[in-house]
C-alpha positions as CSV (number, residue, x, y, z in Angstrom):
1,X,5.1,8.1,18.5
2,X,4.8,5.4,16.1
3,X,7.8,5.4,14.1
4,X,10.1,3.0,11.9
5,X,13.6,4.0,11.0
6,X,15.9,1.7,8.3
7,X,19.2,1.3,8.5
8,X,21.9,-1.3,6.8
9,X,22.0,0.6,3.7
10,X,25.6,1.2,2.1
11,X,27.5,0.7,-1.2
12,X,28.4,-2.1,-2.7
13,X,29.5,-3.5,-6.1
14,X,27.6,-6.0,-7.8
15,X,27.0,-9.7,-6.9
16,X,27.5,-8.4,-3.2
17,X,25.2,-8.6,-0.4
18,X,23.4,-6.1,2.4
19,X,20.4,-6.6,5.0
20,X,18.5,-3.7,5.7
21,X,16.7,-3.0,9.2
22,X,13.5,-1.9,10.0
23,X,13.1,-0.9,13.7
24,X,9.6,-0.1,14.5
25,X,8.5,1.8,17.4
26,X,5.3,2.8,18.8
27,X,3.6,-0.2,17.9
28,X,4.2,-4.1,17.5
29,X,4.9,-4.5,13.8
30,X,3.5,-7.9,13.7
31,X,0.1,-6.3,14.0
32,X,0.3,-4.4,10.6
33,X,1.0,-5.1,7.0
34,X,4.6,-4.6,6.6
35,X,6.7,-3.8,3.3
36,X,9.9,-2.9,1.7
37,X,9.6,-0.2,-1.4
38,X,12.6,1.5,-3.3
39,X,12.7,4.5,-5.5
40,X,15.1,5.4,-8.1
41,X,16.3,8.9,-9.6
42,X,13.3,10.0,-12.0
43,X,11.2,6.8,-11.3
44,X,8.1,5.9,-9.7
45,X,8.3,4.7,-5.7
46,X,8.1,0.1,-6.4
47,X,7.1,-2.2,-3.7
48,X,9.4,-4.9,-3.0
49,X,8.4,-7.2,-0.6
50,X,5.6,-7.9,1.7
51,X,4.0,-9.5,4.0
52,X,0.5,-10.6,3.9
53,X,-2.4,-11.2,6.3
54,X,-2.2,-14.8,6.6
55,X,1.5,-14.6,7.3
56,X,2.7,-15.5,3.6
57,X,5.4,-13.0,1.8
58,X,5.2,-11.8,-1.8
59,X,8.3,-10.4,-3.5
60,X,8.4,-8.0,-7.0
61,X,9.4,-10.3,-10.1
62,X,12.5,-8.4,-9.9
63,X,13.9,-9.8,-6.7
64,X,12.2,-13.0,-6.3
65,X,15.0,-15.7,-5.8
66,X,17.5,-12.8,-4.5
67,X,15.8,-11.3,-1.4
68,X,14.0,-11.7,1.7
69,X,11.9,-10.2,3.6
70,X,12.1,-11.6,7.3
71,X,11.3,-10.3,11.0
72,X,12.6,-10.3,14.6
73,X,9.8,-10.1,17.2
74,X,11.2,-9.8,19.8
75,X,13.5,-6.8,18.4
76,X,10.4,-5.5,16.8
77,X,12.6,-5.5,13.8
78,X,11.7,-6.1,10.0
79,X,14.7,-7.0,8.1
80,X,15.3,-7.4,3.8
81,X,18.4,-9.5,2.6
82,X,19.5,-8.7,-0.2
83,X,21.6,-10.8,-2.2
84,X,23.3,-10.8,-5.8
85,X,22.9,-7.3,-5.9
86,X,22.8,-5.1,-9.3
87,X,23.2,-1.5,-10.7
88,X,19.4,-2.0,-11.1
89,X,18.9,-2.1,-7.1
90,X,19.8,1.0,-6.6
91,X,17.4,2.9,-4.9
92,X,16.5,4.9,-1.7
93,X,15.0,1.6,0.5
94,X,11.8,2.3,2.7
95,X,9.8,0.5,5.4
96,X,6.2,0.6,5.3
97,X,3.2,-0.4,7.8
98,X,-0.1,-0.3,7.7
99,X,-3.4,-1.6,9.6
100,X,-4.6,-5.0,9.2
101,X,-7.8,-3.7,9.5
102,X,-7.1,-3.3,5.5
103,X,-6.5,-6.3,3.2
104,X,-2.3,-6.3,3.2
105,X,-2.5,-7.9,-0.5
106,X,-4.0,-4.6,-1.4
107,X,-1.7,-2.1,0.7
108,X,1.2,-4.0,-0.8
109,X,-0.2,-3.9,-4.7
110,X,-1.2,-0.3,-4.0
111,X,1.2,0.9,-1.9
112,X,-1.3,2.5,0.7
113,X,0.4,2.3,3.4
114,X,-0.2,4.4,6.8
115,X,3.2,5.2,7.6
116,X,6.6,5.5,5.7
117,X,10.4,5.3,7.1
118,X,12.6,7.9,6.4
119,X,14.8,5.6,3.7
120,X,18.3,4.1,3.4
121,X,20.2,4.6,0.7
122,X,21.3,1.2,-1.3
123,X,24.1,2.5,-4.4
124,X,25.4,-0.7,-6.7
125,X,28.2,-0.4,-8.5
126,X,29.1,-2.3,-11.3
C-alpha cells in the first residue's frame, strides 16, 4: 500500500523548535514531488515547502529563513525543521506526494497532489 505517515509533531512555546517526519511506504519517495502543507482552524489547507523536479526546494514567504524541508534516502523519510516557531504555525502538518510524471512546481503551487498523510498536530504557544 502506498502510504506516508508524519510524526514529530508536539507543543511548544514560541521561538522553540520541532522536525517533523515523513515516512513513506509503498513507494521510493525520491521518485515523486514531495511537500509539507498545514491547515489551521477555519482556514484554507497552505503548502509549505517543496521539492521540485530538478531537485531544488521552494518554501511559503511565511517560513523562508525558519524551515527546511530535507530527506533521508535510505530511511525513505522526508523530514521539515522547524525553527523559531510562532502562534501563527499552528496548524495540523501534512506530507504530500505526487508523480513526477506531473510538473512538481505545479503540484506544489496547486496543491494536487496524489496522496495525503494523515497529519501531525504542531500547537505554538505564546
Amino acid at each position: 500500500q502506498v502510504q506516508l505517515q508524519e510524526s514529530g509533531g508536539g507543543s511548544v512555546q514560541s521561538g522553540g523548535s520541532l522536525r517533523l517526519s515523513c515516512a513513506a511506504s509503498g513507494f521510493t519517495y525520491t521518485s515523486y514531488c514531495m511537500g509539507w502543507f498545514r491547515q489551521a482552524p477555519g482556514k484554507a489547507r497552505e503548502a509549505v515547502a517543496g521539492t521540485v523536479s530538478d531537485g531544488a526546494t521552494v518554501y511559503a514567504d511565511s517560513v523562508k529563513g525558519r524551515f527546511t524541508i530535507s530527506q533521508d534516502n535510505a530511511k525513505n523519510t522526508l523530514y521539515l525543521q522547524m525553527n523559531s516557531l510562532q502562534p501563527e504555525d499552528t496548524a495540523m502538518y501534512y506530507c504530500a506526494a505526487g508523480t513526477k510524471l506531473g510538473s512538481c512546481s505545479y503540484r506544489y503551487a496547486t496543491l494536487s497532489y496524489d496522496y495525503w498523510g494523515q497529519g501531525t498536530q504542531v500547537t505554538v504557544s505564546s
